[in-house]
C-alpha positions in Angstrom: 0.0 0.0 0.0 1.1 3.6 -1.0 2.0 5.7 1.8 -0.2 8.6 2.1 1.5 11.7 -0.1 3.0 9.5 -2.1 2.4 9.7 -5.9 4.8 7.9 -8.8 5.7 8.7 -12.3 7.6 6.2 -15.0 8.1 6.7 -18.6 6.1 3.9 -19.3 3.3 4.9 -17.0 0.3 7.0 -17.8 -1.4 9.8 -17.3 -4.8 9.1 -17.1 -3.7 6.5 -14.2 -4.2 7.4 -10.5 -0.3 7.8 -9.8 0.0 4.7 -7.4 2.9 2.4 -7.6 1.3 0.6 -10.0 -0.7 2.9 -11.8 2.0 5.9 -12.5 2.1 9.0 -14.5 4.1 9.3 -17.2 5.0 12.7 -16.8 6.3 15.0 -14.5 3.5 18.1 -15.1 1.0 15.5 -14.8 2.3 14.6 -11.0 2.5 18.2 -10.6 -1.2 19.1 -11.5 -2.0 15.7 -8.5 0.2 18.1 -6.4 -1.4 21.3 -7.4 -4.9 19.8 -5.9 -3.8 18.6 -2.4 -1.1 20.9 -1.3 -3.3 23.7 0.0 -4.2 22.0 3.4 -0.9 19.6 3.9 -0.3 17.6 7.3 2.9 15.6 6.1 5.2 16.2 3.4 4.4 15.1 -0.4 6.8 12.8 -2.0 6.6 12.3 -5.8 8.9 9.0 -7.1 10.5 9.1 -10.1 11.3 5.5 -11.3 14.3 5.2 -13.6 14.4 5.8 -17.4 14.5 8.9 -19.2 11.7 11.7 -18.9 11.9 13.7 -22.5 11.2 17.3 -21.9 8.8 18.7 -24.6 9.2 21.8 -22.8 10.1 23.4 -19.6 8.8 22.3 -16.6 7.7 25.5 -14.7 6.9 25.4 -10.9 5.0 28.2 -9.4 4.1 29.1 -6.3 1.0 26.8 -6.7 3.1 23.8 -6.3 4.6 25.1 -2.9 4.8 23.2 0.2 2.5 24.6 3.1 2.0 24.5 6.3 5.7 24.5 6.9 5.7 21.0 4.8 7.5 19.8 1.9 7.6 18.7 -1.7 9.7 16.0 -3.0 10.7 15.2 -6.3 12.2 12.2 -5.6 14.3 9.5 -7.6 12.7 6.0 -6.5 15.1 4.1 -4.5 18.3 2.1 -6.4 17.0 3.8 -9.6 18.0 6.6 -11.9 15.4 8.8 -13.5 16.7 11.3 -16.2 15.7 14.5 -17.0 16.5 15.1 -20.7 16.0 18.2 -23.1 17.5 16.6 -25.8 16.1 14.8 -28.6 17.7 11.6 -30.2 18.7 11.9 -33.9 18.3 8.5 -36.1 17.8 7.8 -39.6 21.4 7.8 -39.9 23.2 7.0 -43.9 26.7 5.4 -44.3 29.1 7.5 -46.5 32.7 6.8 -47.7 35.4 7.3 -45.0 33.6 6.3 -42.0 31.4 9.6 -41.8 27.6 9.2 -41.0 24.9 11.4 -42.2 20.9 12.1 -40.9 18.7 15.0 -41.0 18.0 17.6 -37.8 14.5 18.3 -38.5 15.5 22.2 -38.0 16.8 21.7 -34.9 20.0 24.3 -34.0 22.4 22.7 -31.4 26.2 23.2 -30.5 26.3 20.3 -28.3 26.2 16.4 -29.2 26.2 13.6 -27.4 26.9 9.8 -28.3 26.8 6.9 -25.6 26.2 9.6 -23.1 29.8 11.4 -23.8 30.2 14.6 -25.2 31.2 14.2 -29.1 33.9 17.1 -30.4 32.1 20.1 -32.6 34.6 19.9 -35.4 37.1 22.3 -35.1 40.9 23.3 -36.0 43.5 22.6 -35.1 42.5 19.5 -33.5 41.6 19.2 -29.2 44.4 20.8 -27.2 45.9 22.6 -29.4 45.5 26.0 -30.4 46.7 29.0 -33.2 47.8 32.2 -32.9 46.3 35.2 -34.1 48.4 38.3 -36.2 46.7 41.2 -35.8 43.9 43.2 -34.5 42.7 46.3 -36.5 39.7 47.9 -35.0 39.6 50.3 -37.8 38.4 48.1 -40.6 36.9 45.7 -37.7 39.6 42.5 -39.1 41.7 39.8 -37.4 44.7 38.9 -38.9 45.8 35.1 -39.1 48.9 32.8 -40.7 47.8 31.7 -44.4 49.7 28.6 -43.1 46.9 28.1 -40.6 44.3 27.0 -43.3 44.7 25.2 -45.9 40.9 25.3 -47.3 40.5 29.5 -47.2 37.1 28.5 -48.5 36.2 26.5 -45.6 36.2 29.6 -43.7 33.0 30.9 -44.6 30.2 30.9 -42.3 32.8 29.0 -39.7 33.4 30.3 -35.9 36.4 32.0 -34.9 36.5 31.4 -30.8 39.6 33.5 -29.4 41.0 33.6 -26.1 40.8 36.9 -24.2 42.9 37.0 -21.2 40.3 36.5 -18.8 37.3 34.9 -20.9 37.0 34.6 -24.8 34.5 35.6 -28.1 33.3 33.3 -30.3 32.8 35.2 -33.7 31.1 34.3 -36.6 33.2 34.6 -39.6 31.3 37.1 -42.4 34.7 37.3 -44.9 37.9 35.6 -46.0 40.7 38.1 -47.6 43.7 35.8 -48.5 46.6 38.4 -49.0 49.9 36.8 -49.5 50.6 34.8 -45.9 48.0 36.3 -44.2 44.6 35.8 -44.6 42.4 38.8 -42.8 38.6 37.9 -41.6 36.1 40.1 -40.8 33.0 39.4 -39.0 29.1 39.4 -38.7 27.0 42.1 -36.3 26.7 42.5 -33.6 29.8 40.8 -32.5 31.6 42.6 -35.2 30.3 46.4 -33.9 31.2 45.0 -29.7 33.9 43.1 -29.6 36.2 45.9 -31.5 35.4 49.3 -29.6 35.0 47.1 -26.0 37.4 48.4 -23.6 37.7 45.0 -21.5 39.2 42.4 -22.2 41.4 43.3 -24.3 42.7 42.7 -27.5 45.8 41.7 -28.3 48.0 40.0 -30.6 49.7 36.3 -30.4 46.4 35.5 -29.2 45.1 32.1 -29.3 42.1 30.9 -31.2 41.1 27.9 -33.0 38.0 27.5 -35.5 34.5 25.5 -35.4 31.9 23.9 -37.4 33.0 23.7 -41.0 32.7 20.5 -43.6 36.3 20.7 -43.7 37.4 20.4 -40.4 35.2 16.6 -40.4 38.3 14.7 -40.1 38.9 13.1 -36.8 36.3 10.1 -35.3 34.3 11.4 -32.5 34.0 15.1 -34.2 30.4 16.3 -35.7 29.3 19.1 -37.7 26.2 20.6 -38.6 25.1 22.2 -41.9 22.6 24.5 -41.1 20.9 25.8 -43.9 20.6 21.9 -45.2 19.8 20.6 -41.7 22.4 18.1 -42.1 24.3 16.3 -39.3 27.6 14.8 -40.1 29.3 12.8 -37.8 32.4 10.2 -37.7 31.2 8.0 -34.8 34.6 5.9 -33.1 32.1 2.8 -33.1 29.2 2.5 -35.8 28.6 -1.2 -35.3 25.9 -3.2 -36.3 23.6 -0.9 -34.3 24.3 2.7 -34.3 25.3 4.6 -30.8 22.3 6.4 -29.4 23.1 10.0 -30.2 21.3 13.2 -28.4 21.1 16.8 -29.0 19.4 19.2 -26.8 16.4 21.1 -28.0 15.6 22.6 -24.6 17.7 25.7 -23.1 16.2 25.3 -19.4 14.5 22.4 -18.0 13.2 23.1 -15.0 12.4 26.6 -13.7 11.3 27.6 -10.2 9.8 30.9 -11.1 7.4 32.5 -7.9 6.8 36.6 -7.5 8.2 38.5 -4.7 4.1 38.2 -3.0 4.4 34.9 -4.0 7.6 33.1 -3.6 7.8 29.0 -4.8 8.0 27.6 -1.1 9.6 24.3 0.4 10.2 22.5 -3.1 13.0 19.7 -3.2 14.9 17.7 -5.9 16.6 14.7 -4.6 18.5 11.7 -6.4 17.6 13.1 -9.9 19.9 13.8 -13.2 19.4 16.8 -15.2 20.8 16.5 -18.8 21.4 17.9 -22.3 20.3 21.7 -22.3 21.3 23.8 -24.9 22.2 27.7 -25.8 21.9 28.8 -29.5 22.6 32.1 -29.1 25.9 32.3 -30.2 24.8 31.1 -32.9 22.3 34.4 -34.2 24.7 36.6 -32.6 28.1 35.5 -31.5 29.2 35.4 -28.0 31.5 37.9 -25.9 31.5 37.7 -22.4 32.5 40.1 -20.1 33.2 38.1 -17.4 32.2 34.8 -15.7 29.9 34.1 -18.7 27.8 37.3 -18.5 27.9 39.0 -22.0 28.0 42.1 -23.8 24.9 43.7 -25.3 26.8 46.9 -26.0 30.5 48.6 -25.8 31.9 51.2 -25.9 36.1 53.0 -25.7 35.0 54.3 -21.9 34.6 51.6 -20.2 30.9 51.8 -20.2 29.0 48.1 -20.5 25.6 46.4 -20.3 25.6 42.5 -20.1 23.1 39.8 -20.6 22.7 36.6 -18.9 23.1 33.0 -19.6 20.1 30.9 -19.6 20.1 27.6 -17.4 19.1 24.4 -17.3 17.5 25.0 -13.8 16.4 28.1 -12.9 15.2 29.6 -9.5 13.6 32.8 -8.9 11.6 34.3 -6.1 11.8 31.3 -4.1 12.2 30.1 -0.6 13.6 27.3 0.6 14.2 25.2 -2.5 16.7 22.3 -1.9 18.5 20.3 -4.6 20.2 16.9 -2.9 22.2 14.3 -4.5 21.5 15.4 -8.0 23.2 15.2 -11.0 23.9 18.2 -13.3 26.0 16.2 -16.4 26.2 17.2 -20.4 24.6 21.1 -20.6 24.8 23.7 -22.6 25.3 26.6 -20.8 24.9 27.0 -16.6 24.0 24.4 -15.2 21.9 25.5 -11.9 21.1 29.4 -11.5 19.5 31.0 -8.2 18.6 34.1 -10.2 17.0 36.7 -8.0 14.4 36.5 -4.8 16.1 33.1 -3.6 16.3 32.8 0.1 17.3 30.0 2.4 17.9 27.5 -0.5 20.3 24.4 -0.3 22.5 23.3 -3.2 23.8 20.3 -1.0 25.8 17.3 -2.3 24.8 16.9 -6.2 27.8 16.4 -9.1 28.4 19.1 -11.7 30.2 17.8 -14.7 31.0 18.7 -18.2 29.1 21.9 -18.2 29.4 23.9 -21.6 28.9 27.1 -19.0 29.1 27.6 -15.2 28.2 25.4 -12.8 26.5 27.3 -9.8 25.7 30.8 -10.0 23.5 32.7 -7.0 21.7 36.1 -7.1 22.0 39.5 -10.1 25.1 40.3 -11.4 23.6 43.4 -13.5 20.8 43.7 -14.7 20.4 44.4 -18.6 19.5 48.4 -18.0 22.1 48.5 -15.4 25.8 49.3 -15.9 27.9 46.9 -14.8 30.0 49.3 -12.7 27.5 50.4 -10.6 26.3 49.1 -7.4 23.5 46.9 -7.3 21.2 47.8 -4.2 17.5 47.2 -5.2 14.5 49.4 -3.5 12.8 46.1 -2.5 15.0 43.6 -0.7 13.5 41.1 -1.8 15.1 41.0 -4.6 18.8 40.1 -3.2 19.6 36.3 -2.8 20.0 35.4 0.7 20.8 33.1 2.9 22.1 30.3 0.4 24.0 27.5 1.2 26.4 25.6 -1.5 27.9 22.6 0.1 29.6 19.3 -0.6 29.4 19.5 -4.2 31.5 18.0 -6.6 32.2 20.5 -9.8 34.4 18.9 -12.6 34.6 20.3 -15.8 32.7 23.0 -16.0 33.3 26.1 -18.3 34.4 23.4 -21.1 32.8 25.8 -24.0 32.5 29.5 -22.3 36.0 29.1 -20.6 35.6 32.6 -19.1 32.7 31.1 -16.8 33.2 29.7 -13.3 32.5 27.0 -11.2 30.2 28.4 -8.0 30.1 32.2 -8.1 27.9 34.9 -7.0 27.0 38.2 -7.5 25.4 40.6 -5.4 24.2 37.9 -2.6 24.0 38.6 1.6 24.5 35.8 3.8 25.7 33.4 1.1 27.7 30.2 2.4 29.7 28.1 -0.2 31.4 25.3 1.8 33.2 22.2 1.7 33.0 21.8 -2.4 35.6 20.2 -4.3 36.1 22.8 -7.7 38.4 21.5 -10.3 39.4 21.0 -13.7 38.5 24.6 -15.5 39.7 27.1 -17.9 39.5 30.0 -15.4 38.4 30.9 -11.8 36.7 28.0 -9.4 35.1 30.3 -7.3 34.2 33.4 -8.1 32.7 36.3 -5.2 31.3 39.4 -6.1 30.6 41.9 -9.2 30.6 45.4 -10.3 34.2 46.8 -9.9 33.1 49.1 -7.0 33.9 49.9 -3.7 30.7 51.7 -2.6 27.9 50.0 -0.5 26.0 47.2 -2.8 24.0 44.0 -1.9 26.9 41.9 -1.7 27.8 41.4 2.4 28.5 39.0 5.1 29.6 36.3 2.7 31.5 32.8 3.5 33.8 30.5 1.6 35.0 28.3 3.9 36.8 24.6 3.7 36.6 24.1 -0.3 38.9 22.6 -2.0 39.7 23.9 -5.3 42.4 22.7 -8.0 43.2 22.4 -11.3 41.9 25.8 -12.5 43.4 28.6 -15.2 44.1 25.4 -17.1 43.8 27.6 -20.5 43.5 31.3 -19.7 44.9 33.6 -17.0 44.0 36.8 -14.7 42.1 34.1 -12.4 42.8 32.0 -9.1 41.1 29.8 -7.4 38.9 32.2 -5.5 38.4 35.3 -6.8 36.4 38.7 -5.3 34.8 41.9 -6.5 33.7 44.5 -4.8 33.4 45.7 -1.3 31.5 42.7 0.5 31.3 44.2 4.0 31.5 41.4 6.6 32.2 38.6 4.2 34.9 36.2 5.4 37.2 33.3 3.3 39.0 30.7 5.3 40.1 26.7 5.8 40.6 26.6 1.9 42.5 24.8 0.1 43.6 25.7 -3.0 46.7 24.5 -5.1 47.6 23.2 -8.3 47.3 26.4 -9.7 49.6 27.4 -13.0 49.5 29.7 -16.0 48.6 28.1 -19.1 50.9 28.0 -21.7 48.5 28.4 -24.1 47.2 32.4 -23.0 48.7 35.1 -24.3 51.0 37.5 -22.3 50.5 41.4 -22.3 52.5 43.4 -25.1 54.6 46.1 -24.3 52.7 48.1 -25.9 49.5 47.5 -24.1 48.9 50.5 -21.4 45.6 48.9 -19.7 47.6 47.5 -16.9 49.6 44.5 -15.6 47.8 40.8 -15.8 49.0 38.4 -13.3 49.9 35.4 -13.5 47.7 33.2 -11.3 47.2 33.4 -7.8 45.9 30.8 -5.3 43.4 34.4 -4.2 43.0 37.0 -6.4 41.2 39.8 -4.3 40.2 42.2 -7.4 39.0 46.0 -7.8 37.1 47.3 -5.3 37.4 44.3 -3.0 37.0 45.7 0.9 35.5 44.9 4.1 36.6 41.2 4.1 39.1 39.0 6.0 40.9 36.5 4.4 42.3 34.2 6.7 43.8 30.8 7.0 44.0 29.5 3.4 46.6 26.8 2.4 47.7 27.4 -0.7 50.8 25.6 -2.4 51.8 24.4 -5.5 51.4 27.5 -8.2 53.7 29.0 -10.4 57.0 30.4 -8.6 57.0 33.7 -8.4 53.8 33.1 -8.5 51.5 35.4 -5.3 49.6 33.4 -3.3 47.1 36.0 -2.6 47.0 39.1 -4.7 45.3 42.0 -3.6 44.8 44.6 -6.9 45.3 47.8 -5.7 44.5 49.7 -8.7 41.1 50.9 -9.0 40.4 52.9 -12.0 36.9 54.0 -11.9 34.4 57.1 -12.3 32.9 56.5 -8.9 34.5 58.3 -6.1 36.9 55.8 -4.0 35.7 54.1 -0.6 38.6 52.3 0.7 37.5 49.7 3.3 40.1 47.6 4.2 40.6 43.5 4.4 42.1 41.5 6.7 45.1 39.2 6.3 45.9 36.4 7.7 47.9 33.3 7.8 47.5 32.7 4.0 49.9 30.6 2.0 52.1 27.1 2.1 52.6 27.8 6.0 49.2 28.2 6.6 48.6 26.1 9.9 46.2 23.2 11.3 44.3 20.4 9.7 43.3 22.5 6.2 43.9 20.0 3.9 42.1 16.9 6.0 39.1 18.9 6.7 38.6 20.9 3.2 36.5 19.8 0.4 33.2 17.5 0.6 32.6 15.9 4.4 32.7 11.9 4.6 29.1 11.4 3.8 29.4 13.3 0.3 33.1 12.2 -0.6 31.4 9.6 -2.6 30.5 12.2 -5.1 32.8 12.8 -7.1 33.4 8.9 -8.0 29.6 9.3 -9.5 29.6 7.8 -13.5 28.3 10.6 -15.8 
């Protein structure tokens, strides 16, 4: 017998059934409709199952505040026990055709995508030079809006057209769609399509330099390696050289969906006391760069103008879960595997949520990101304070997570950051394995009073990061965050890729660092920093850098950090106690 509050979904079940054990929806928005009708008087909490198999989002699945908890009770979304339900955006692509030279052909139905997946691994968007390896630009000549590369680079010039050039930018990178092809002796100049063409010139920061690296995507040519993929768009053609064929061809997925699951109350109405427990969130997707290029500012958030001044407006990443205006939402033992752009995002109006225990791996984007950075009408310089409070994130807590191999497309985003957030706690995560910062604190360049205060980053352990660019660390802060206190970390393997590109003498926009363990950025104040073990970086290398140049039109509010005990010497049981606890080290040992 069913306990009482107890309601189950399979993918073979069905809708019109009662949601018993026996009798189970088939979908999710069908268990949350049975929710929706006896959550307004609850005595217990509510537990929806999810038995294993795959659960094919048509669309996203919104919660409101109608499918709250009350009475101070819970709902559960819950996987059933010893079984694996999977939520997928993705659709699966068959009808494939054989062609000479191992290469496999089927049509897309339409469908745009920059991800692919075969067996449940991510497949390689064809690209050159091959994974790992990477060019160098010439030249950049804002006047005529051009990049400069080695004819040698190329052999097909023609295989250029309508291609993506993705270079690296110090700090993040732009992926630019490539309008025109001038071959002029041992050069070849490209220009570009709009917008990126009309931002990524006249933007101030980051800059542009030359010996930069880059590498190029998604033309017929580049089809020459197994495991690599391309996609003609304008035939709706998918070309792929599988490693395996076989008799029966590898199931392979692209995602049709950019957010899966969004948790969207209003501030009168917040989503209350929903959880997510034992459950896999898979295969979202982002196709903007695709209509309009891509060029972050920093930790993923991108430019929607630019200017010589300085002056910026950024947009924001979609996710493939979403929360906003919510209180006490919970995600437990989840797993957040093969998206497309962030992977979980506590947007705005989030207070006392839990992101407790749950894997983050190969994420196109970040992996954790809590409260605004800026808004789009909002420069990203000034301070973020909002006239109703209810707006700032509060009270989060990020804990014993595992976050691997994140930021594998967007290398400029982060594994857990914030941005203007009060009373946020990220502790005892394990962050490794990136192209830039692991964790990132704080936004908007500024030292005046802001949302951002009485922060914690304590006990995580973070490694492996600035793998491919530079200007990061480890942990990395913004801002003054009055109150807001980092300590027990421990942070090490830490070294300066040699693939980024080193400041030219001629560049006058200032000095970019190799790569700390703590890099305690402009504006930065009203912290203490205190106890962090940090150990094998670059020598000469800082341990913690605190950048004392602030260049800004505001006036300057100094408020001073604290310093203590940082560095190889740091004392007591760091390294034992950082990182997930014993009941979560099994995370990170998860398949997927």
């Amino acid at each position: 017998m069913d306990a009482p509050g107890a309601l189950f979904v399979s993918p073979s079940g069905d809708d019109t059934g009662r949601g018993t054990r026996h009798q189970p929806f088939r979908t999710i928005a069908r268990a949350r409709q049975a929710v929706r009708e006896i959550n307004t008087a609850m005595t217990s909490d509510i537990v929806v199952y999810l038995r294993g198999g795959s659960y094919e989002l048509s669309e996203t699945l919104v919660f409101t505040s109608r499918d709250s908890g009350t009475g101070g009770y819970g709902i559960l979304y819950k996987a059933f026990e010893g079984e694996k339900p999977l939520l997928s955006g993705g659709r699966r692509i068959t009808g494939w055709r054989a062609h000479e030279g191992g290469r496999y052909t089927a049509e897309t139905g339409g469908l745009a995508f920059r991800q692919l997946y075969v067996d449940g691994r991510k497949a390689v968007r064809a690209r050159l030079p091959k994974g790992g390896s990477y060019f160098r630009l010439t030249t950049w000549d804002a006047r005529t809006r051009t990049i400069t590369i080695n004819r040698a680079d190329v052999r097909d010039i023609g295989s250029l057209e309508h291609a993506e050039m993705i270079v690296q930018l110090v700090w993040t990178i732009a992926v630019l769609r490539i309008r025109s092809v001038e071959e002029r002796g041992d050069e070849v100049v490209l220009g570009f399509e709009e917008p990126e063409s009309g931002l990524v010139f006249p933007r101030f920061h980051p800059p542009s330099w030359p010996n930069q690296a880059y590498h190029l995507e998604n033309a017929r040519a580049f089809l020459t390696e197994e495991n690599e993929w391309y996609l003609d768009k304008v035939g709706g053609i998918l070309h792929l050289l599988p490693q395996n064929a076989g008799p029966t061809f590898p199931e392979t997925i692209v995602p049709h969906l950019e957010c899966l699951v969004r948790i969207e109350g209003t501030l009168e109405r917040p989503v209350e006391n929903v959880r997510f427990e034992g459950l896999t969130f898979a295969h979202s997707g982002w196709t903007r760069p695709d209509d309009c290029g891509h060029l972050p500012l920093q930790a993923g958030m991108y430019s929607l103008s630019a200017s010589r001044d300085n002056v910026s407006y950024v947009g924001r990443p979609p996710a493939a879960v979403e929360v906003s205006n919510a209180r006490g939402v919970r995600f437990d033992r989840n797993r957040f595997v093969n998206l497309g752009a962030t992977a979980l995002d506590l947007r705005s109006g989030a207070r006392e949520c839990v992101v407790c225990g749950n894997l983050f791996r190969e994420i196109a984007g970040s992996a954790i990101l809590v409260g605004i950075f800026s808004k789009e009408d909002q420069e990203v310089h000034l301070p973020y304070l909002p006239e109703d409070e209810r707006e700032i994130c509060r009270d989060t807590r990020i804990e014993n997570n595992h976050v691997e191999r994140a930021a594998q497309e967007d290398h400029g985003c982060v594994g857990i950051g914030y941005g203007y957030a009060e009373a946020t706690t990220i502790r005892h995560n394990e962050v490794c394995c990136l192209p830039w910062t692991g964790i990132h604190c704080g936004w908007g360049w500024t030292t005046k009073h802001s949302a951002s205060r009485d922060n914690v980053i304590r006990a995580n352990h973070v490694h492996h990061v600035v793998q491919l660019l530079i200007d990061g660390a480890a942990i990395y802060t913004l801002s003054c965050q009055p109150g807001t206190v980092i300590e027990d970390n421990h942070l090490h393997a830490i070294h300066k890729s040699a693939v980024a590109a080193w400041r030219p003498e001629s560049d006058a926009t200032g000095v970019y660092l190799d790569c700390p363990g703590i890099y305690i950025d402009e504006g930065s104040g009203g912290m203490t920093v205190r106890n962090n073990l940090i150990e094998d970086i670059d020598a000469g290398a800082e341990a913690l850098h605190y950048n004392k140049v602030f260049r800004t039109r505001e006036e300057f509010v100094y408020r001073p950090n604290v310093y203590e005990n940082n560095g190889p010497d740091a004392e007591g049981d760091i390294r034992e106690q950082a990182g997930p606890q014993p009941a979560y080290r099994d995370i990170g040992a998860w398949p997927g």
